[in-house]
C-alpha positions as a Python dict, from the first residue, in 0.01 Angstrom:
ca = {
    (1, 'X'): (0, 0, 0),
    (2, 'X'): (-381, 85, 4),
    (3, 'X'): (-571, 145, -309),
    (4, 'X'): (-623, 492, -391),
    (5, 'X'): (-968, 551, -409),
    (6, 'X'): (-1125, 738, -706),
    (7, 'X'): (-1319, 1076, -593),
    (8, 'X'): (-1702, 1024, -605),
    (9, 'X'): (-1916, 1174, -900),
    (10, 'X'): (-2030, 1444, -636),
    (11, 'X'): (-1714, 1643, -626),
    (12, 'X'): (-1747, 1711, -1002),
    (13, 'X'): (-1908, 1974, -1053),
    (14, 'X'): (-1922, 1983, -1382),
    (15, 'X'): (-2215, 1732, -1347),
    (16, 'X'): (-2533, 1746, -1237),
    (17, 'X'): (-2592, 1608, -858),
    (18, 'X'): (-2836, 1315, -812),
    (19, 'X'): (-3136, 1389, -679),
    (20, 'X'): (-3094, 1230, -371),
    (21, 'X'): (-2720, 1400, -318),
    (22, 'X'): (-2884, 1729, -389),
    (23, 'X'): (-3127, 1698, -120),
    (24, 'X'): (-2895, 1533, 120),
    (25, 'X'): (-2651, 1837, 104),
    (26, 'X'): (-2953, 2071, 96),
    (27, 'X'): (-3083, 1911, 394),
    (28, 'X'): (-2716, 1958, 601),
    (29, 'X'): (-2732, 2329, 429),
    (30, 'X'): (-2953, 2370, 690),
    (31, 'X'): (-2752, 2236, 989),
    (32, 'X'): (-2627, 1966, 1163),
    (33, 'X'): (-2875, 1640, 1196),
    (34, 'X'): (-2894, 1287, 1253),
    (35, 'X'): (-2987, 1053, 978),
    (36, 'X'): (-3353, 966, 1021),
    (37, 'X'): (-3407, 1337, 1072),
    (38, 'X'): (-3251, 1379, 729),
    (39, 'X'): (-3433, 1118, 523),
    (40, 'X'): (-3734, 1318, 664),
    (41, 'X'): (-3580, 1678, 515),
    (42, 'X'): (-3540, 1506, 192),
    (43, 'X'): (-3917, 1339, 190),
    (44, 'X'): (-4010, 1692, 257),
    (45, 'X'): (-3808, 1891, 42),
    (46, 'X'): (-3858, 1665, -235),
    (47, 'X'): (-4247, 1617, -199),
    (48, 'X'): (-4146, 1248, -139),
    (49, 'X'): (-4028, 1252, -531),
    (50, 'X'): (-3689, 1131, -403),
    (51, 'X'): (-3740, 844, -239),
    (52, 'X'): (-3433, 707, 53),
    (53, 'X'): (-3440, 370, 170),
    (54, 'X'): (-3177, 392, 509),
    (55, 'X'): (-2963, 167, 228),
    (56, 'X'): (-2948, 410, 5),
    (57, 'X'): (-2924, 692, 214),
    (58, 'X'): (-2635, 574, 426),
    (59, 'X'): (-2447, 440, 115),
    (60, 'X'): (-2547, 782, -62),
    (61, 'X'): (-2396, 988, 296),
    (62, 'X'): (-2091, 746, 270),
    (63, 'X'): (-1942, 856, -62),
    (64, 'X'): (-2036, 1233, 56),
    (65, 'X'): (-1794, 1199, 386),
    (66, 'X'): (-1563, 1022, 118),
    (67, 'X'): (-1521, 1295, -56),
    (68, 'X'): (-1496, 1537, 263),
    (69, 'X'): (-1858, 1679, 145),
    (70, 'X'): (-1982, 1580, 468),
    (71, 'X'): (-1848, 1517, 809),
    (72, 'X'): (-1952, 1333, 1129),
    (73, 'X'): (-2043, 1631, 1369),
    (74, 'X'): (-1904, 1638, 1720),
    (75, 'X'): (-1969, 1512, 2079),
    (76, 'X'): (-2356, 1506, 2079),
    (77, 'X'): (-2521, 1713, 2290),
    (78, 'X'): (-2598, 1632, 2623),
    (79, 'X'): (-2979, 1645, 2588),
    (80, 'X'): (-3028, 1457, 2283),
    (81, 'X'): (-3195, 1071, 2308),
    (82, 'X'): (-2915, 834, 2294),
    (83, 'X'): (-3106, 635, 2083),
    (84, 'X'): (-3066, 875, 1767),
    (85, 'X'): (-2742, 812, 1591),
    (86, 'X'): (-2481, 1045, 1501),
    (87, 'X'): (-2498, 1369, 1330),
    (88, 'X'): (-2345, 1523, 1033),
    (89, 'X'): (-2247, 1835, 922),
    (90, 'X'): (-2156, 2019, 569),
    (91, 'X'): (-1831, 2098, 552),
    (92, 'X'): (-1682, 2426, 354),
    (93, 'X'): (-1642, 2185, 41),
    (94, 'X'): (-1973, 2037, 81),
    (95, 'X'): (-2130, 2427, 53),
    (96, 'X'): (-1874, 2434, -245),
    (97, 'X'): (-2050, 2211, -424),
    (98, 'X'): (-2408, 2350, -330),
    (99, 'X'): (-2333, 2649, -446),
    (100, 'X'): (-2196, 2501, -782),
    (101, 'X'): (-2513, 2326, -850),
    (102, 'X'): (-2715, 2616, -757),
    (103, 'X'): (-2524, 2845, -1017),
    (104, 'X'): (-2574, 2502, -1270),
    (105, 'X'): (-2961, 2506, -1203),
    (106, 'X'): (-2981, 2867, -1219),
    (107, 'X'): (-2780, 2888, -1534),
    (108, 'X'): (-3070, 2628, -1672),
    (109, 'X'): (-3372, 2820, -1566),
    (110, 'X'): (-3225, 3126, -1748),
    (111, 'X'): (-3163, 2937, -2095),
    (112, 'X'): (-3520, 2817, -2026),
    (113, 'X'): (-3619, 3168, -1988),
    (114, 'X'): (-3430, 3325, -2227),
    (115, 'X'): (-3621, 3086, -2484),
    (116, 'X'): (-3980, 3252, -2378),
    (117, 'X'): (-4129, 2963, -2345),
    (118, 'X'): (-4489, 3003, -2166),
    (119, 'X'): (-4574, 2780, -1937),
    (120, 'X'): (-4899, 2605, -2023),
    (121, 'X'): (-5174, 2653, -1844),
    (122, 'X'): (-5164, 2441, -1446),
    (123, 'X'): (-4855, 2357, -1585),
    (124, 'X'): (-4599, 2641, -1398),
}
């Protein structure tokens, strides 16, 4: 009998993403892509402040299909280079989980708020 395999830090949401999971499911938030195309969203996104090697992006996406976060997308379309690799998409569980750590980061920004702290000057 297989070992059962323990769900990923990801599907609790109770904790705060990594960076690099954050932008990953951000990225698919936006629709289905291939991988390279998705590195690029995050480098984007993230002002290149979360850095993906393919490694760690592909071992990153891996635990995110693991825990049904993220799926492989269907038949690729019939105009798309063969040379780009599959794509992904976010499933309804994978929006879940956005949408958890958008209420999380929200929930922070108002206890920062609700302190009144000013932000210093070129420091917003």
């Amino acid at each position: 009998m297989p070992a059962q395999r323990r769900a990923p830090e990801t599907t609790n949401t109770t904790k705060p993403l990594k960076p690099a999971v954050f932008h990953i499911l951000l990225a698919l938030a936006g629709g289905d892509n291939y991988g390279y195309a998705l590195m690029q969203s995050v480098r984007e996104a993230s002002d290149g402040h979360v850095p993906l090697s393919p490694g760690s992006f592909y071992r990153h996406l891996a635990t995110l299909m693991d825990a049904g976060l993220v799926v492989e997308a269907g038949p690729r379309r019939a105009a798309d280079d063969p040379r780009r690799g599959a794509y992904y998409h976010l499933t309804p569980r994978g929006h879940g989980v956005l949408a958890d750590e958008r209420r999380r980061l929200a929930a922070l920004i108002a206890a920062i708020d609700g302190l009144g702290i000013v932000p210093r000057r070129g420091h917003a």
